[in-house]
N, C-alpha and C positions, 0 to 999 in steps of 0.2 A: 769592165771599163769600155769606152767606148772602140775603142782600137780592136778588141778581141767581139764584140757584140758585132761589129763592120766584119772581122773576118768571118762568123758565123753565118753571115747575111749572102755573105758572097761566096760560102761552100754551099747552099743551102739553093741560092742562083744556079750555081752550076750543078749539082746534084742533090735533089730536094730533099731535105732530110726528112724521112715518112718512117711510120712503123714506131716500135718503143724507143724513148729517149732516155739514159742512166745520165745525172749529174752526182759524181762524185763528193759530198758534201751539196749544204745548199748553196746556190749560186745568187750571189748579191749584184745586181745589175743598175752599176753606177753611173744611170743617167736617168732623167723624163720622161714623162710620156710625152710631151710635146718636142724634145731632142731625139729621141729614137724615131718617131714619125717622120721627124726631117731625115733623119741618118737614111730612113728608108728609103725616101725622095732621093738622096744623092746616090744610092746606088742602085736606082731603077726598078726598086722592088717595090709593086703596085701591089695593095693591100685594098679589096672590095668593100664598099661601103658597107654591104652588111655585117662583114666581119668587126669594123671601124666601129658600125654602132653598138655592135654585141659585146664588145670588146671595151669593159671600164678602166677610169685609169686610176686602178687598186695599189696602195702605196704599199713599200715592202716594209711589217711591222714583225717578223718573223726571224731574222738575219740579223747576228751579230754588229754589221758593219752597217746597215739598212736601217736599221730602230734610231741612228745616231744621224740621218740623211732623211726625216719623211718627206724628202721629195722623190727620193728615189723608186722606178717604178717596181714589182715583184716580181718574181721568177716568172712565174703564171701569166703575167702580162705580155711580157717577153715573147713567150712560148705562142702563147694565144695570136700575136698580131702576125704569127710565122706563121702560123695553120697546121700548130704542131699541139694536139692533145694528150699523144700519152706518156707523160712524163713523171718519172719518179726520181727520189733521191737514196743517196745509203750514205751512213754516217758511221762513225766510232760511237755514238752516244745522241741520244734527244734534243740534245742543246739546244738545236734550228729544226728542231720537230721534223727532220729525217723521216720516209717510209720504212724504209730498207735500214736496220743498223748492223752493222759488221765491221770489222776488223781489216782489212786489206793488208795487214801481213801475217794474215790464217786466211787457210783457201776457204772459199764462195761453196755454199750448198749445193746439189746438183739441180734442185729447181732454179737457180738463177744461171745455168749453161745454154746458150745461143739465146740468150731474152732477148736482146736490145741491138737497135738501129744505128745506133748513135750514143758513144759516149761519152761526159765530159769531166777532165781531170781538170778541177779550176784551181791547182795548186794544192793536189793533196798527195803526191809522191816525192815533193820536198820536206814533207811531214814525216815519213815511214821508217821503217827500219830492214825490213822483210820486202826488198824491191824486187828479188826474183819471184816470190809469191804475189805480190802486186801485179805486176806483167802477167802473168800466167793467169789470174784472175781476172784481167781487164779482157783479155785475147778470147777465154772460155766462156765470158757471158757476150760476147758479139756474137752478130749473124757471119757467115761469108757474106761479102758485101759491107759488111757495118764497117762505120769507120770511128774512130777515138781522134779527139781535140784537145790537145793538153798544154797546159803553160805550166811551167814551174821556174825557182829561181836557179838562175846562170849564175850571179854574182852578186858581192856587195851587198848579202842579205842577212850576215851574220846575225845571230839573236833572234833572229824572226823563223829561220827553218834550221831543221835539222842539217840537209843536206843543199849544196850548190851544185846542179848539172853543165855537165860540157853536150853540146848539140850531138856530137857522135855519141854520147849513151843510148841514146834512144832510138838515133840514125840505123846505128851497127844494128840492136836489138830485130828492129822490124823487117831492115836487110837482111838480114839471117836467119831469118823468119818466114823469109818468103812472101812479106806482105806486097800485094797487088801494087800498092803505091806509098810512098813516104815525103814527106815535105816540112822540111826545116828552118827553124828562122832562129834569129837570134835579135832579144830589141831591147831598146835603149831607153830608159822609162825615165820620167822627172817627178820622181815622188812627191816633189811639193805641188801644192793643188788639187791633189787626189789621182795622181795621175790621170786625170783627164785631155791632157794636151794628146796630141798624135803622137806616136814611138818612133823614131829612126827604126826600120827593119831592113834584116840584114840576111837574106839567104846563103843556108849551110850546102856549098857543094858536095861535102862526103868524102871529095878526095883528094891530096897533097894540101891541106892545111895547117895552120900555123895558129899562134897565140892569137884571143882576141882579147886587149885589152879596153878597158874603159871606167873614167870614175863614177859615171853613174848606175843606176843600178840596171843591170841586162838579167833579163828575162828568157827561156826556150820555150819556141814553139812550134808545136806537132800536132802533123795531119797525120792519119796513118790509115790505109783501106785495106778490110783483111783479103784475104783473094781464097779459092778454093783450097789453095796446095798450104796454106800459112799454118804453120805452127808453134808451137808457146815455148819449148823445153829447151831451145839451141840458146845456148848465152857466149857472147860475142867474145873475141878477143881485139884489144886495141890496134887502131894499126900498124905501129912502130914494130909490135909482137907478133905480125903474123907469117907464119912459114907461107910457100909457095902455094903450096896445096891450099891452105884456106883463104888467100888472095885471089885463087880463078876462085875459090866458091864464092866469094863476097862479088866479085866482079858480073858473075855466071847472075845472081841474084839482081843484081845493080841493073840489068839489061830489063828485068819482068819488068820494073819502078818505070824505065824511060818508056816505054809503052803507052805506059798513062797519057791522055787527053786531057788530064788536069793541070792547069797553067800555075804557075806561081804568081805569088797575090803581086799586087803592084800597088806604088804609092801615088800620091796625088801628082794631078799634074804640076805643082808650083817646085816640086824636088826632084823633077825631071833634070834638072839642069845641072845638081848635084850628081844625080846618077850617072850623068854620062862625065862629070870628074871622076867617080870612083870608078868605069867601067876603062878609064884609060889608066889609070892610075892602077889598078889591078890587072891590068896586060905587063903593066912594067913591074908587077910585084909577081907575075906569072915567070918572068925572064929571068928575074935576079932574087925572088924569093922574098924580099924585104923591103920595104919604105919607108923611111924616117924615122923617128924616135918611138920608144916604146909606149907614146904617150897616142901616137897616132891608130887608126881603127882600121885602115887598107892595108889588112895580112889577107897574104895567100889562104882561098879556102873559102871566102864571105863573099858576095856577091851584094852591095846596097841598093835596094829595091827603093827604098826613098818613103817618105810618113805616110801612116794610117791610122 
């Protein structure tokens, strides 16, 4: 969707994505080639004419979701106008003509350990059953350095996934982990129209939060960069549940993340004007823990960064 193809744009700005790319399942990329070319324009990312003329605009006939959209452009198109060639896929099954097929809740071969640069979970760990082998299997086929981009469903997804994630699942995991950097969101999707509209996004602070409710349907999503010291086998405990001792470790951990140079994504400037209700409005949910009815979205914990 176009919201998550903008945030790839803009990890990609701040640190190129080079080297091998893993897309968990194929990725359907639900816009144009003449929409993406602009998306590209509005966030500054200059694409050389000869890549432009190398670069055709091949419809996705391969993709479940894509074969029912030929205007939609192909994974390969996608890939190509980034300056990203090596890209492969792993599937459960051939369905989307997958490279790589395998299982994600049985561990990864040892030829597939430190492969890839970059990898992307476009909603396939709300699918799983086996999420501590999942995890362990995303961590062991990165590089140090590589980083994983995932979305999965928060909420309101009943019938569509196995599982609903809360932002600390993943938060906790990579903090305890010891990964280099971590970055959380939480978004607000309008599934009528394809979800093509921009998301409300709503940064996960990690600490002293509270319930996020909402009737639409919300989405998690995660940056995560592994670092030298990062390891796959620590599985987190909640925070309500942790003794003293693994509160400094979480905390001990929490300090490597603030280190990071990498900014949290930011929305347009027309929802700048929102953000700065929800950032006052969140100093007063900072004091007193709570605002308004349960119907409302400014709990303690979210930070609204405003549409993308």
């Amino acid at each position: 969707m176009p919201t998550l193809a903008r945030m790839i744009v803009r990890e990609h700005l701040y640190k190129p994505i080079t080297g091998r790319v893993l897309c968990l399942g194929r990725q359907t990329i639900g816009i144009t080639y003449e929409q993406f070319v602009e998306l590209l324009k509005q966030e500054n990312y200059l694409v050389s004419n000869d890549v432009l003329d190398s670069t055709k605009s091949e419809h996705d006939n391969q993709t479940r979701v894509g074969k029912k959209n030929s205007d939609f452009i192909s994974d390969k198109v996608f890939f190509d106008l980034l300056g990203i060639k090596q890209v492969r896929s792993m599937d459960v099954s051939t369905y989307e003509k997958a490279d790589i097929i395998h299982d994600l809740n049985k561990p990864i071969p040892k030829n597939l350990e430190g492969q890839f640069d970059f990898i992307i979970d476009g909603g396939t760990f709300d699918h799983l059953f086996d999420l501590r082998t999942a995890f362990e299997n995303v961590v062991k086929m990165l590089k140090v350095g590589g980083k994983v981009f995932q979305w999965n469903a928060a909420s309101n997804f009943a019938g569509d996934t196995y599982l609903s994630f809360g932002p600390d699942f993943f938060y906790d995991y990579y903090v305890l982990n010891k990964f280099a950097d971590c970055k959380v969101y939480l978004a607000e999707v309008d599934v009528r129209g394809g979800q093509k509209e921009q998301w409300d996004i709503y940064e996960f602070v990690g600490t002293k939060y509270r319930y996020f409710y909402s009737k639409r349907v919300v989405m998690v999503i995660v940056l995560a960069e592994k670092g030298p010291s990062s390891t796959y086998s620590r599985m987190p405990v909640q925070l309500q549940y942790r003794d003293a001792h693994l509160k400094q470790e979480y905390e001990d951990n929490q300090k490597i993340i603030s280190l990071s140079a990498r900014r949290s994504y930011r929305g347009s400037a027309r929802t700048k004007i929102k953000a700065l209700a929800n950032k006052i409005r969140n100093r007063i949910v900072r004091e007193i823990g709570y605002l308004g009815t349960s119907e409302e979205k400014v709990i303690q914990g979210y930070r609204y960064v405003g549409k993308i």
